[in-house]
Backbone as CSV, one residue per row, in Angstrom:
resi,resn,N_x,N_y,N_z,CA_x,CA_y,CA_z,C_x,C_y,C_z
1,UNK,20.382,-103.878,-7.068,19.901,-103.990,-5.706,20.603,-105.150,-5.001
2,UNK,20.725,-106.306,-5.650,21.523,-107.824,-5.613,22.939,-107.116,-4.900
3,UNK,23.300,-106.241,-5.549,24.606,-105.865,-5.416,25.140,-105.424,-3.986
4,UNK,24.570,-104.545,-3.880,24.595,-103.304,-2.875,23.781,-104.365,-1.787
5,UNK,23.132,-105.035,-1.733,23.024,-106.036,-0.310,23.559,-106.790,-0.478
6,UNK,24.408,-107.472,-0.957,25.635,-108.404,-1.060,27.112,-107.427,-0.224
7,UNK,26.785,-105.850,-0.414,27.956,-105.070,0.197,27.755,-104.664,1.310
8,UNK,26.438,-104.778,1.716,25.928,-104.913,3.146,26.005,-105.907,4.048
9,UNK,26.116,-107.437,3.267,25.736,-108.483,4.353,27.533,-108.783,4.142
10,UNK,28.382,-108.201,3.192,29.738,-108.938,3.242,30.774,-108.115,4.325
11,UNK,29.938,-106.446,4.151,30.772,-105.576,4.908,30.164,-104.804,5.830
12,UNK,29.280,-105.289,7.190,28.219,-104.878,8.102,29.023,-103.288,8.553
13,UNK,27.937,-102.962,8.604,28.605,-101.514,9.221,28.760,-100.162,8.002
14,UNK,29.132,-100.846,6.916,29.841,-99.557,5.797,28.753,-99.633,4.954
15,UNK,27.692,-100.027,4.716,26.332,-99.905,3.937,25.368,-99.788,4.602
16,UNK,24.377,-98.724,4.725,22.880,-99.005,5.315,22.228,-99.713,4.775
17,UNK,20.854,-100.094,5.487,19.940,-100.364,4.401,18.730,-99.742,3.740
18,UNK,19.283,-98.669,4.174,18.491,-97.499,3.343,19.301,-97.344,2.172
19,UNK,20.569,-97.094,2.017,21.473,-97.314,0.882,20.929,-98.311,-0.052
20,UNK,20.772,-99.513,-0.032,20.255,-100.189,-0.777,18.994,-100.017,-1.166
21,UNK,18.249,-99.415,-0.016,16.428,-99.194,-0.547,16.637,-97.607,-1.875
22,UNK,17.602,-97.202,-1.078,17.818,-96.312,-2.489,17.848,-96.375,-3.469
23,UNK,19.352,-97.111,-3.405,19.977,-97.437,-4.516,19.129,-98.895,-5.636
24,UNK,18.385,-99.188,-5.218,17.060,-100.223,-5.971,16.244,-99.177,-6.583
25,UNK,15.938,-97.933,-6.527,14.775,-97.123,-6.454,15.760,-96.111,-7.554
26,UNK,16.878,-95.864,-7.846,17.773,-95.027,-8.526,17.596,-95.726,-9.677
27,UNK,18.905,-97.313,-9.319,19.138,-97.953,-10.169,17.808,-98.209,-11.455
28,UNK,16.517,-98.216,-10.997,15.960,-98.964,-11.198,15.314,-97.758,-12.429
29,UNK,15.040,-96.805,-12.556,14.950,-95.366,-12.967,16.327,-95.311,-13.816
30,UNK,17.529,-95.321,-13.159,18.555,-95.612,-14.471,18.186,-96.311,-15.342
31,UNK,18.351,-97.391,-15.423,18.471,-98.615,-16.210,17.172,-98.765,-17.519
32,UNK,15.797,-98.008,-16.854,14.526,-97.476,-17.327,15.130,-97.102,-18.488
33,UNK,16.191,-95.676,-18.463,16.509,-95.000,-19.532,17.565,-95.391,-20.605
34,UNK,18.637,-96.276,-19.695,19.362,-97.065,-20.388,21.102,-98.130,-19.474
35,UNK,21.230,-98.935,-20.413,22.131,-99.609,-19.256,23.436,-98.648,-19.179
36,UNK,23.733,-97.839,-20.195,25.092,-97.310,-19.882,24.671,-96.642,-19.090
37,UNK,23.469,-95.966,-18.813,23.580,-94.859,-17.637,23.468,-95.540,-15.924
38,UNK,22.995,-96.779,-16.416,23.012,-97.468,-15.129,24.362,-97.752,-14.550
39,UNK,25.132,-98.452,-15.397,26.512,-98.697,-14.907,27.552,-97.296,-14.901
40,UNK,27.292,-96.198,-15.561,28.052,-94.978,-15.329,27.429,-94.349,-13.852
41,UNK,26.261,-94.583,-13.814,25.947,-94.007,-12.300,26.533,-94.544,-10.916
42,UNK,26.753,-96.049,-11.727,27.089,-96.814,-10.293,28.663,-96.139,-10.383
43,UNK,29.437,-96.637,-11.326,30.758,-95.797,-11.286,30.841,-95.182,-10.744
44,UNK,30.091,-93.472,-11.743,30.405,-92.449,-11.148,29.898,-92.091,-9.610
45,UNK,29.015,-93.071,-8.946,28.702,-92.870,-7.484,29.774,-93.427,-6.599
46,UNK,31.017,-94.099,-7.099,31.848,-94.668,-6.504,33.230,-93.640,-6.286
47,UNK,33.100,-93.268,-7.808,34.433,-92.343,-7.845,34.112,-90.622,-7.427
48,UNK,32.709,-90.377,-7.112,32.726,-89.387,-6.223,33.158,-89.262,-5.049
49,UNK,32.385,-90.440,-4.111,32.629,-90.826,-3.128,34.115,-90.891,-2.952
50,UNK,35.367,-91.674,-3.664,36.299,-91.391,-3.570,37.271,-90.153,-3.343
51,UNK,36.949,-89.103,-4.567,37.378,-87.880,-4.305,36.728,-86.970,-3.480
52,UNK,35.651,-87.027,-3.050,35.581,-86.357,-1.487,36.242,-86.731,-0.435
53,UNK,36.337,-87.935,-0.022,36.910,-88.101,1.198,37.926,-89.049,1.493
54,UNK,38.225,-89.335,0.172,40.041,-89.477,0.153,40.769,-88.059,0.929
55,UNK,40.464,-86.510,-0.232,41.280,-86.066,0.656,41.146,-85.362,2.361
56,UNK,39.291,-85.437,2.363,39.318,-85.362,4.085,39.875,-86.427,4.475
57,UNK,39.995,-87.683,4.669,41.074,-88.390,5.399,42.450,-87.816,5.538
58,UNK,43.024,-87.635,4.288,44.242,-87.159,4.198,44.748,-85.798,5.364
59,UNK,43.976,-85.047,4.761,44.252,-83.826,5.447,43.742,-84.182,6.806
60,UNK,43.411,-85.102,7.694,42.689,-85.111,8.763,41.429,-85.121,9.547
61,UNK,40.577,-84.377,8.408,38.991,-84.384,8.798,38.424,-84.796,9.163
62,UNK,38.552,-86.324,8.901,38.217,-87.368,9.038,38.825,-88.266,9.040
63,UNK,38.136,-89.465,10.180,39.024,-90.774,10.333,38.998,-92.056,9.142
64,UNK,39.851,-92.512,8.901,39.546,-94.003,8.465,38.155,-94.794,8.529
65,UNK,37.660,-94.879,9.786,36.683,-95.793,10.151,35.674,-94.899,10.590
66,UNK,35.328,-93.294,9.695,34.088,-92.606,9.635,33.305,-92.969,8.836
67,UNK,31.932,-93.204,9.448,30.259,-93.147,8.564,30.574,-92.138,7.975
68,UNK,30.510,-92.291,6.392,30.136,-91.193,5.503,28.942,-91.913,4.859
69,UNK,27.747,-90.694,4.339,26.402,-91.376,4.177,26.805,-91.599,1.942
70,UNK,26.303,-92.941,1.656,26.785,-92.634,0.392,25.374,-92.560,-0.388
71,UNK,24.435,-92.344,0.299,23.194,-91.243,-0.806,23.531,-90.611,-1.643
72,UNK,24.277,-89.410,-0.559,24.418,-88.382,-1.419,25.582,-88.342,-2.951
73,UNK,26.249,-89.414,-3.210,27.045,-89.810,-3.859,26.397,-90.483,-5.059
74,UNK,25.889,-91.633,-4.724,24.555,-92.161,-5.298,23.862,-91.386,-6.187
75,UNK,23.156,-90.653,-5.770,22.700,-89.547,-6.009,23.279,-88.430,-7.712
76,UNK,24.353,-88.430,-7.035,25.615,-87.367,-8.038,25.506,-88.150,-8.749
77,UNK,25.912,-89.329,-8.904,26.613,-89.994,-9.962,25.388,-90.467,-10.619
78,UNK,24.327,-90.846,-10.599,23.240,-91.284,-11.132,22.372,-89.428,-12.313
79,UNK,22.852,-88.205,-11.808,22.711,-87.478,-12.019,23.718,-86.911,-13.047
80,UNK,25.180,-87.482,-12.757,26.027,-86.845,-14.201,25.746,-87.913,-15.053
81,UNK,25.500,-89.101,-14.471,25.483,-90.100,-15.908,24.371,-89.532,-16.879
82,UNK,23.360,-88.990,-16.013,22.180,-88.552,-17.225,22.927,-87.198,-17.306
83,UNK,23.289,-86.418,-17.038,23.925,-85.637,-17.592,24.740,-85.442,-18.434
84,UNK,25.956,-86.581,-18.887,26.597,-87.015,-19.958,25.671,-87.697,-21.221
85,UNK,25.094,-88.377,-20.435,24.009,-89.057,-21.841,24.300,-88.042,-22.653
């Protein structure tokens, strides 16, 4: 939770703070079950996020400096980590 409002107050604009009320409420349910799944969720919520909209930028879809919501990323990755477990 420390984290993710540290990426809010360093980078205004590219984190909500619903993101963080989330991501406290995920994390927190990860970590319950175990730490690798905590830190594979955070990962894998990063490197989703990456391969979605790396290539909409690329191809155009989207701009550089678009709100993309990262719930839903969050989300994924907190979901394959227990899925790999």
């Amino acid at each position: 939770l420390a984290g993710y409002l540290a990426l809010v107050l360093a980078f205004p604009g590219q984190l909500g703070i619903g993101d963080v009320k989330l991501a406290g409420l995920v994390r927190a349910a990860s970590s319950f079950i175990s730490w690798q799944v905590l830190f594979a969720g955070v990962l894998f919520g990063f490197v989703l996020a990456a391969f979605v909209t790396a290539p909409l930028v690329t191809l155009g879809r989207i701009e550089r400096r678009t709100r993309v919501p990262f719930a839903p990323f969050m989300l994924g990755g907190a979901v394959l980590a227990l899925v790999m477990r």
